[in-house]
C-alpha positions in Angstrom: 27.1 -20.8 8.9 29.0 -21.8 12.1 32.5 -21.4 10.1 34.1 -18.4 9.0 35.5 -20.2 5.6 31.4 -20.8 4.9 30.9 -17.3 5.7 33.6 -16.2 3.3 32.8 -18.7 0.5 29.6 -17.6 0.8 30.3 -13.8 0.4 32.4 -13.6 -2.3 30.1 -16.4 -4.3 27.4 -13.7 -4.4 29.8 -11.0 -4.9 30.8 -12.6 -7.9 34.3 -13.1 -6.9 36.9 -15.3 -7.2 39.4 -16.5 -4.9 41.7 -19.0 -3.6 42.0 -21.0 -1.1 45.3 -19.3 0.6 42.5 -15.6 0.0 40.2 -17.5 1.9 41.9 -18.6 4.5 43.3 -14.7 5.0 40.2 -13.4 5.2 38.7 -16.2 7.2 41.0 -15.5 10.0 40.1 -11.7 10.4 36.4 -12.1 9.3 35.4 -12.2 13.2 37.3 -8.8 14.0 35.5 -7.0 10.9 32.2 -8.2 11.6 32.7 -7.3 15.4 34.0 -3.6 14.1 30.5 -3.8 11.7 27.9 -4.7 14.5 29.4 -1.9 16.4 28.7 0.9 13.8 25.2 -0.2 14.4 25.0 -0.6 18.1 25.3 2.5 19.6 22.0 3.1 21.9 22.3 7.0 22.6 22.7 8.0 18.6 19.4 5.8 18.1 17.1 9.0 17.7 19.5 11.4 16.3 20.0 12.7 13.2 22.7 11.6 12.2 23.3 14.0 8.4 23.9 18.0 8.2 20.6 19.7 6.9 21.3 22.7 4.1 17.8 24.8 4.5 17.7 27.4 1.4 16.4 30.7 1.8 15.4 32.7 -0.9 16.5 36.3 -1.1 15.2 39.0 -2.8 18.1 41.2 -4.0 17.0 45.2 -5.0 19.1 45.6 -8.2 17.5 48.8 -9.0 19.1 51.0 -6.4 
């Protein structure tokens, strides 16, 4: 796909959704800024090994109620 329109067309025909061609057009003419902003979530080199969530490690306890 070599035209943003196709890309579009393409996108919201699987999504299921409809629009017109003045929606198209609008999002046609900012599709290359998103998917720009999109690739670069994914191309940061140094984060490549990290891990990237918070860990929650339980510890069970034993409480002594009987004191």
């Amino acid at each position: 796909m070599s035209e943003p329109s196709d890309t579009i067309r393409v996108l919201l025909r699987a999504a299921g959704l409809p629009a017109t061609e003045a929606e198209i057009a609008g999002l046609a003419a900012t599709y290359p800024e998103y998917r720009a902003a999109v690739d670069a979530l994914y191309a940061v080199p140094a984060a490549r090994y990290v891990d990237p969530a918070l860990r929650f490690h339980a510890h069970a306890r034993t409480a002594e109620w009987d004191r």
